[in-house]
matplotlib code that plots the C-alpha trace (Angstrom):
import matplotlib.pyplot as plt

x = [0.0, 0.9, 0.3, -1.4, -1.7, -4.9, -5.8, -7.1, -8.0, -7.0, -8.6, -8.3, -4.5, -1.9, 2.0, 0.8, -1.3, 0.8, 3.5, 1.0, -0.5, 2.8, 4.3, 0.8, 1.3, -0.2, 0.5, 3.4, 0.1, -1.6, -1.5, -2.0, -3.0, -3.3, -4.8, -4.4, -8.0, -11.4, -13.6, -16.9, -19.2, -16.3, -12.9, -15.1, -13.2, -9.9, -11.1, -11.5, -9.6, -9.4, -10.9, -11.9, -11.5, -10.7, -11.6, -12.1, -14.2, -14.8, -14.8, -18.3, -19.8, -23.6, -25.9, -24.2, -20.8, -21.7, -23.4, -19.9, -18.4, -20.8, -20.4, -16.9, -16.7, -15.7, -17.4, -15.7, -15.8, -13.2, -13.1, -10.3, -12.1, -15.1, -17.8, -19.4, -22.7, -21.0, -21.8, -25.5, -25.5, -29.1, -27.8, -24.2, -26.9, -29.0, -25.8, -23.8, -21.2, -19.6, -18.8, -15.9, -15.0, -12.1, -14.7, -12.2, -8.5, -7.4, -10.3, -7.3, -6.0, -8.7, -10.1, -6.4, -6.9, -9.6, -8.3, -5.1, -8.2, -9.9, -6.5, -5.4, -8.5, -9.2, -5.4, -5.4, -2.0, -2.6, -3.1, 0.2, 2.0, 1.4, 2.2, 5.4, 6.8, 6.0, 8.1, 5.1, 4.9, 2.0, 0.0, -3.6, -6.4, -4.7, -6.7, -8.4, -9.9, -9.3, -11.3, -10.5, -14.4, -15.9, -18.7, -18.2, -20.9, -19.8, -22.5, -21.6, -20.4, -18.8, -15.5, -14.0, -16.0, -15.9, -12.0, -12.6, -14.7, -12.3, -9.5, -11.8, -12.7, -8.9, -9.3, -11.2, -14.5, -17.7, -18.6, -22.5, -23.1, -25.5, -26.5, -29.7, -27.8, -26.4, -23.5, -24.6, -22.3, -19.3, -20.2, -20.9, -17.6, -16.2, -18.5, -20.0, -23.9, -26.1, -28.7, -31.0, -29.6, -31.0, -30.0, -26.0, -26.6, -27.8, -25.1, -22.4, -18.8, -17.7, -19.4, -17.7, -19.1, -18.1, -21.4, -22.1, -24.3, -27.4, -30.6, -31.1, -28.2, -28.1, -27.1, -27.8, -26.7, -28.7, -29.8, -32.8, -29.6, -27.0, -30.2, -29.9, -26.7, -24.6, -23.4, -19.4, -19.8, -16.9, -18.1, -15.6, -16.0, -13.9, -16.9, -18.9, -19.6, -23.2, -23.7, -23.2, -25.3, -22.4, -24.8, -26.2, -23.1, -21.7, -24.4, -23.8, -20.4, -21.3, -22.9, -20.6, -22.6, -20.4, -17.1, -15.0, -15.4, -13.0, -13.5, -11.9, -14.5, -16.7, -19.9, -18.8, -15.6, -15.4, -12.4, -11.0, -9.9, -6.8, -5.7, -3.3, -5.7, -3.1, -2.7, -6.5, -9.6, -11.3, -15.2, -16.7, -17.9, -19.1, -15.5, -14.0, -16.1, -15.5, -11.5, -11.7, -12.8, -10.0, -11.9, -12.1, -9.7, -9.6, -7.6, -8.5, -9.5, -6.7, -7.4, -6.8, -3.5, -1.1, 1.1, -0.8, -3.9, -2.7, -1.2, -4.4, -6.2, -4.0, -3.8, -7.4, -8.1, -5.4, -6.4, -10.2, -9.0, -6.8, -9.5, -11.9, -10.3, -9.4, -13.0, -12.4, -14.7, -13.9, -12.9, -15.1, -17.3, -15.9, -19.1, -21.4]
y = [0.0, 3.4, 6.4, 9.1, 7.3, 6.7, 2.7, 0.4, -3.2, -5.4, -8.6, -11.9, -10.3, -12.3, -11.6, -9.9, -7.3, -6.1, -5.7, -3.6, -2.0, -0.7, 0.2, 3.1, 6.9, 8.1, 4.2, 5.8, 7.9, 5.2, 2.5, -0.3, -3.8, -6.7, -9.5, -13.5, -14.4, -13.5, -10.7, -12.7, -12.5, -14.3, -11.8, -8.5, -7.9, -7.4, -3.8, -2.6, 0.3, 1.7, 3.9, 1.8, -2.1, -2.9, -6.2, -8.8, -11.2, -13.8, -11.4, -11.2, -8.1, -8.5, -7.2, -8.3, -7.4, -3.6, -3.6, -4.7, -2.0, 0.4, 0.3, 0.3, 3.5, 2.1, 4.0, 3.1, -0.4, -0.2, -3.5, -3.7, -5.2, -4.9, -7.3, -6.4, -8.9, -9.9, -6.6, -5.7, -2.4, -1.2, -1.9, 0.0, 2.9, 2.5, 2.2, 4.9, 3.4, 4.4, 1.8, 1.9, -0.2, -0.4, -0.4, -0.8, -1.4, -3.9, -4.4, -5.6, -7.9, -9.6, -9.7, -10.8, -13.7, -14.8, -15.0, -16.9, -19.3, -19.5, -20.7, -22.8, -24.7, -24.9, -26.1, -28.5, -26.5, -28.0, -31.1, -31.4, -29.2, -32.5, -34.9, -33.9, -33.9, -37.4, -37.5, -38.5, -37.0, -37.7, -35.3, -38.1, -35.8, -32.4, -31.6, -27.5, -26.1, -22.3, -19.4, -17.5, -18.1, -19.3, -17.2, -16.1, -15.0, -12.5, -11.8, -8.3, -5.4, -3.7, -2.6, -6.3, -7.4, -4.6, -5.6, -9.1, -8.6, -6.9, -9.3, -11.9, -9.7, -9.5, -13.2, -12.6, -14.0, -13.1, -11.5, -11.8, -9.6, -9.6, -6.5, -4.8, -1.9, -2.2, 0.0, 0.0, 3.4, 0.8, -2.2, -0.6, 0.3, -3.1, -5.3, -6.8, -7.7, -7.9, -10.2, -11.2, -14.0, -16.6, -16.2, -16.0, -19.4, -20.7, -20.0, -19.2, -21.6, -20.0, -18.0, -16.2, -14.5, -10.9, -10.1, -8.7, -10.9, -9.9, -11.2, -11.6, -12.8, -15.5, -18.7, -17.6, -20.2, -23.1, -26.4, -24.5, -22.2, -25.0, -26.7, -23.9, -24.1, -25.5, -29.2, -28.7, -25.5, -24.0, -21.9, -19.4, -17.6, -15.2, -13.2, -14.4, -17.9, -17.9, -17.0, -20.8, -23.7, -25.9, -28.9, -28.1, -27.4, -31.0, -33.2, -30.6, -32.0, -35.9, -36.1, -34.1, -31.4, -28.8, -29.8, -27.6, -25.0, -22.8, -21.3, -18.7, -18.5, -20.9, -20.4, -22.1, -20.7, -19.4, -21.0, -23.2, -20.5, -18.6, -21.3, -24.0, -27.2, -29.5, -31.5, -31.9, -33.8, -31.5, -31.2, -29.7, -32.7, -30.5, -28.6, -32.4, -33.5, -30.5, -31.3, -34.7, -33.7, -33.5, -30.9, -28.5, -26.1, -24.2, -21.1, -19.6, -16.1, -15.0, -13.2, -9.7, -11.2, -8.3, -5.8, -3.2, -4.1, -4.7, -1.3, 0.4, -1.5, -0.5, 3.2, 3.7, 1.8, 3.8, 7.4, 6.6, 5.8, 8.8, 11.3, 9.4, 10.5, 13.7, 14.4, 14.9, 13.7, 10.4, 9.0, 9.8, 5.9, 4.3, 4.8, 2.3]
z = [0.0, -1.4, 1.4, -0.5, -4.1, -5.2, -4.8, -7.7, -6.8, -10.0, -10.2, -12.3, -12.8, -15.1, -15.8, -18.9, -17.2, -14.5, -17.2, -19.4, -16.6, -14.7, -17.8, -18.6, -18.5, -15.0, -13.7, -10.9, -9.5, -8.5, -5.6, -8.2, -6.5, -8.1, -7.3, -9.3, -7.9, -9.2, -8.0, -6.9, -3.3, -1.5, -2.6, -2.9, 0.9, -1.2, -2.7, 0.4, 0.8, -2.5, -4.8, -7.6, -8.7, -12.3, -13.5, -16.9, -18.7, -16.1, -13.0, -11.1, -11.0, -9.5, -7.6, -4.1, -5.7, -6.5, -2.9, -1.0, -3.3, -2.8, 1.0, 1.1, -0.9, -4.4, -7.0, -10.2, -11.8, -14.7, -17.0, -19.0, -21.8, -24.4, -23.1, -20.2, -19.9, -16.4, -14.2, -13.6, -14.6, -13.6, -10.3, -10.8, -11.8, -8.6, -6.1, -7.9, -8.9, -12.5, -15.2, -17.8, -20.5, -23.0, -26.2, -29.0, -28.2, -31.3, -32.9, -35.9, -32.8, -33.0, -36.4, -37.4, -35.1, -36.9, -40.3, -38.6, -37.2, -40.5, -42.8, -40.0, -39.7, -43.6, -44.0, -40.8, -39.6, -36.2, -37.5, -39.8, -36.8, -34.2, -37.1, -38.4, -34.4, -34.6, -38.1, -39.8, -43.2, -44.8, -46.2, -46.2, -44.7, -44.8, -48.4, -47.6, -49.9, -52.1, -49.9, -53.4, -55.1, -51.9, -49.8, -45.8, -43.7, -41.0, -38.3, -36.9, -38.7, -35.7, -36.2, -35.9, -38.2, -41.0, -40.7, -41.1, -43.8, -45.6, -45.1, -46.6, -49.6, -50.1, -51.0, -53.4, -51.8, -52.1, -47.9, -47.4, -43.8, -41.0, -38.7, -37.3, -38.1, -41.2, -42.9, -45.9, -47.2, -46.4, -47.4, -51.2, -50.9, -49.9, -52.2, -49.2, -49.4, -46.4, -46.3, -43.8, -41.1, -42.6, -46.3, -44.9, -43.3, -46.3, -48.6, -46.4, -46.7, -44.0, -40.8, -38.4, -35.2, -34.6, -32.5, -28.6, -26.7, -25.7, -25.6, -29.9, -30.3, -27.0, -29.0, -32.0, -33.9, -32.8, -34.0, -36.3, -37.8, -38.3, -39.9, -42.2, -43.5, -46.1, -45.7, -44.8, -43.5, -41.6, -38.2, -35.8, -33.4, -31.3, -30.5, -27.1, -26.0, -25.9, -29.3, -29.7, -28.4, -28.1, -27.8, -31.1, -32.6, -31.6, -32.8, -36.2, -35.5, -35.0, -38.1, -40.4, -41.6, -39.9, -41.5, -39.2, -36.2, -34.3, -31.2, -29.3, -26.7, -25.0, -23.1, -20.1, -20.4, -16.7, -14.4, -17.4, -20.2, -18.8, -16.1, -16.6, -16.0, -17.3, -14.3, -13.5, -15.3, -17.1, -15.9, -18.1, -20.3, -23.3, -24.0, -23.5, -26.2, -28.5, -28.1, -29.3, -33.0, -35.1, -36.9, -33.9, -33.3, -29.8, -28.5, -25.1, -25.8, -27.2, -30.2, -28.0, -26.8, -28.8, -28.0, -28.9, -27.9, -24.1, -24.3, -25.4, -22.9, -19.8, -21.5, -21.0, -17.8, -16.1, -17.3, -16.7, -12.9, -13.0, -14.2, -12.0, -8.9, -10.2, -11.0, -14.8, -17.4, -18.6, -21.8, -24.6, -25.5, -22.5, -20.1, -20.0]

ax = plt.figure().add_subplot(projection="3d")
ax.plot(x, y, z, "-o")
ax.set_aspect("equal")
plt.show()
């Protein structure tokens, strides 16, 4: 503890934040404290004493949360990331208590990921990767197939998604787009085509997930929309989780009408993605089924995992604390 400094209570901390965070202009002005565990009921007692607790993905930030916060005199929740479907923020509004969020630090991060998830999954890169260790050269089952000609469905047209998009176009294939709030002045530019949800199922190659989650798009693609699609289809997602109903998805899986899925997220991802499980049985019986498919191919949330993107992240988290306590207004798009 840092006499005088303002306090921050960091939670669900790894090597690569503290690194990112430390390093942020303003970081020496505040009593930064960081904390490995999860914020949730139980650790809540580990903000006390500071001005504000910043937290990520898998943090909980409810109802009984903001109250223990609330009390204790914490009136700024900053998460260092996009999503924010784990705080309650009608209650945040009732107890006071500000909410930030970091709304675009790479969207290219991320979009970039998912073209690295798309080739490696069409070219079975993780598959010849674990062969030729075992000096087994055979190239039996590694055929792809040319994107160049082929047709990908991108649901979302945020900013990850327009990028995506883009990339994809650069292949030379045809993009068909979903939004409720289409941009249609960009995608004439791009040669992209939206269509309703429905047709991009239909005639879709590929379909990759660059959505929020809320309550239309909760598992979104479901058995009736994997019903929809093209035999062979090719699914990612680095979006949200629950914007796949994973059982669905594995029966799609079982009976070889979705030829290949990728996932950077995972609705049940809480207290397995980020930790090193290696030494234990893994419970949750759905992801262990996913990773026996040879045609599945896993990261754990990772596609925000660059330089730059950790350094915008910690840039903004640590100015919005700074003006917090200063009283200044904060950062223009990060109030939720």
């Amino acid at each position: 503890m840092e006499v005088g400094k303002p306090a921050i209570a960091v939670f669900d901390t790894k090597p690569y934040d503290r690194d990112y965070l430390t390093r942020a202009s303003g970081a020496d002005k505040l009593d930064i404290r960081f904390h490995e565990f999860r914020l949730k009921d139980e650790t809540v007692f580990a903000a006390d004493g500071a001005q504000a607790v910043c937290v990520f993905v898998n943090d909980v930030v409810n109802r009984e949360v903001l109250e223990r916060l609330a009390n204790s005199g914490i009136r700024l929740v900053a998460l260092r990331c996009a999503g924010f479907n784990n705080v309650d923020l009608d209650a945040a509004k009732e107890l006071g208590v500000t909410v930030t969020r970091v709304p675009s630090y790479s969207p290219h991060a991320v979009a970039e990921h998912t073209i690295a998830l798309i080739l490696a999954l069409n070219r079975k890169i993780h598959r010849a990767f674990n062969r030729v260790r075992e000096l087994n050269f055979s190239l039996s089952g590694l055929v792809g197939f040319d994107l160049c000609g082929k047709t990908a469905g991108v649901l979302g047209t945020g900013k990850t998604g327009r990028i995506v998009a883009e990339i994809l176009r650069g292949f030379r294939m045809r993009v068909l787009a979903f939004d409720p709030y289409p941009n249609r002045e960009w995608a004439a530019q791009n040669g992209i085509e939206y269509v309703e949800m429905s047709t991009l199922a239909r005639e879709s190659d590929i379909i990759t997930l660059h959505a929020p989650l809320t309550p239309q798009t909760d598992r979104i693609v479901n058995e009736d929309t994997l019903a929809l699609t093209k035999s062979g289809v090719m699914l990612i997602n680095v979006s949200r989780g629950r914007l796949v109903h994973t059982k669905a998805l594995i029966k799609a899986l079982k009976s070889g009408h979705v030829s290949g899925v990728a996932l950077d997220v995972y609705e049940e991802e809480e207290g397995i993605f980020f930790e090193d499980l290696s030494g234990e049985v893994l419970q949750d019986d759905e992801l262990a089924r996913l990773l026996t498919f040879h045609n599945v191919l896993v990261t754990a949330h990772q596609a925000f995992l660059t330089r730059e993107a950790l350094s915008e992240i910690a840039r903004i988290t640590v100015e919005n604390v700074r003006r917090f306590v200063s009283k200044e207004a904060l950062l223009e798009g990060t109030v939720l």
